[in-house]
C-alpha angles and dihedrals in degrees: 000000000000119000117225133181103254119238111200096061102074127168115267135184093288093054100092111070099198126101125221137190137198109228106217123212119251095254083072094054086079092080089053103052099081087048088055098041080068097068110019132052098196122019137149112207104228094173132354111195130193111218105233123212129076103301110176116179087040157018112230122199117194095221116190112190140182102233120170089340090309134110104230112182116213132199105213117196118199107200112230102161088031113070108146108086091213084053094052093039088060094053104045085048093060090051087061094052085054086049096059088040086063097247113145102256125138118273103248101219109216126231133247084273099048096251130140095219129046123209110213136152095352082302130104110226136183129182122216125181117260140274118209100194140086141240143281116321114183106244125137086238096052083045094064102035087058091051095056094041088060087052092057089052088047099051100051087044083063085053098054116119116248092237091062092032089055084047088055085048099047080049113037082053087056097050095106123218099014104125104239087060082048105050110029094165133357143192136208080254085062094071102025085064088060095036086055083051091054091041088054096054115109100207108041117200125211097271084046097057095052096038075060095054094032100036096066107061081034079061092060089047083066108049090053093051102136088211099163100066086070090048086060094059130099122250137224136144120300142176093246087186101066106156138134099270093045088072125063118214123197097197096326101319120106106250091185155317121261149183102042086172095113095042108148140165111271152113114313089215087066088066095045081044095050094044095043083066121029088046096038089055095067094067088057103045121107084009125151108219147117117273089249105053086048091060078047106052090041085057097045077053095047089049092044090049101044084043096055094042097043086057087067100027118014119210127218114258080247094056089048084052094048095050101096093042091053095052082049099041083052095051092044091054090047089039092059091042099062087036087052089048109042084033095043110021105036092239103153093182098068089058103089085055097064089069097038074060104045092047092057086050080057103033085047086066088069095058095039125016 
């Protein structure tokens, strides 16, 4: 059987495992002194790093002090979607309680008054230890220990208290311009509305040519969702932002968990879902291989991932059946919001994106049929 280089999955912004920071020059580490204040008495700034890539609910800065004679490296995390303190309290709370659960998540340092979140310069700030470590390699170890690692999370999410679970709700449901507020259902009508729109433009750019060709069998998908059967599910919280650069890896073991900023309440079975995919794609990317060795080898991830995370946190038959509606359900829902907004609103940015979404509904048909 002839071996060919595939050509749907392509690299994307989480291909690249390594991590990179800009050093900034000293005159910058003015802006940092009255952050720090807050939680040192004494320090000397050795570095001060900003992290690169296409962060989007935060700046991070890699800090390295002198502090009592000893180096002590910080993560600080400048807050940008968040913006209520109660909000952020609340998050960074629930982190604390994983912590204690023994889920990898990053250790929050408090500050001089014994708080979890620092105002300073118009900005909320919080500072966690750091992680010296990269990000997903695909490798069947790191794999499973993800996997495990999810289940962990999973398991003492199941564990959280209503009164903090309706709080993650209140607040997930206020966090403006993130899809899932946006688009809360939708219908085939739904895109048909923005794909008439494309039809009726007089001068068609490159995007708009292939969403005419690549909207329409999308749009049966659609009418044959079998959404009620997520609706079915039970909810908890869950991560809702599981991807290969929101978990940290020290060799191929999960280090920890990050960027809690999009938890909502939903079916556990969405995040499995999420992660099956988005991590399971970078083994194939860039991969020589038959079409049909590469069904086989998305569905030999999807196996090894459900397995290794079943043995932590075991799912209902009927949340095995709903996970590729859910991913679907996930990437249709992200899919209308950029359409909406580069269709509706004239934002142009958004448009890449619809292809970027219309290539993972493609590219989830090779881990589930």
């Amino acid at each position: 059987m002839t071996k060919i280089l595939n050509k749907q999955f392509k690299p994307d912004n989480f291909s690249d495992p390594r991590i990179f920071y800009r050093a900034l020059n000293r005159q910058e580490y003015a802006d940092f002194l009255p952050l720090l204040d807050a939680y040192y008495d004494q320090y000397q700034i050795k570095y001060i790093g900003e992290l690169r890539g296409t962060e989007i609910n935060s700046n991070n800065f890699k800090i390295i002090l002198k502090v009592n004679k000893q180096t002590e490296t910080i993560l600080l995390r400048r807050f940008k979607v968040l913006t209520a303190p109660q909000q952020i309290l609340t998050y960074l709370s629930l982190l604390k309680k994983l912590k204690v659960s023994d889920v990898p998540v990053v250790d929050i340092k408090l500050n001089s008054d014994q708080k979890l979140v620092t105002f300073k310069n118009n900005n909320y700030y919080a500072i966690f230890n750091f992680i010296a470590g990269e990000h997903f390699r695909p490798t069947n170890r790191s794999f499973t220990s993800l996997a495990k690692s999810i289940g962990l999370m999973h398991r003492a999410l199941k564990k959280i208290p209503w009164r903090d679970r309706k709080k993650i709700n209140y607040f997930s449901g206020r966090t403006k311009n993130i899809y899932y507020n946006q688009i809360k259902k939708y219908r085939a009508a739904d895109f048909k509305i923005c794909l008439e729109i494309i039809k009726n433009k007089k001068s068609k750019t490159t995007v708009d040519k292939i969403l005419l060709a690549e909207l329409p069998p999308l749009i049966a998908q659609v009418r044959i969702s079998k959404r009620a059967l997520i609706k079915n599910l039970p909810q908890q919280i869950i991560h809702s932002d599981l991807h290969p650069h929101n978990v940290l890896f020290k060799g191929q073991a999960a280090a920890a968990i990050i960027d809690f900023d999009c938890m909502r309440l939903s079916p556990v079975a969405r995040d499995v879902a999420i992660a099956t995919y988005r991590f399971g794609r970078q083994f194939l990317v860039g991969q020589k291989m038959s079409e049909t060795n590469l069904r086989k080898k998305a569905k030999k991830l999807q196996d090894q991932f459900l397995t290794a995370y079943q043995r932590i946190n075991p799912l209902t038959p009927q949340e095995i059946k709903a996970l590729p509606l859910l991913i679907k359900d996930e990437f249709l829902t992200k899919l209308l919001f950029v359409l909406r907004g580069a269709y509706l609103e004239g934002n142009i940015s958004w448009t890449q994106d619809t292809i970027k979404f219309i290539d993972a509904l493609k590219e989830i048909n090779y881990f589930w049929d």
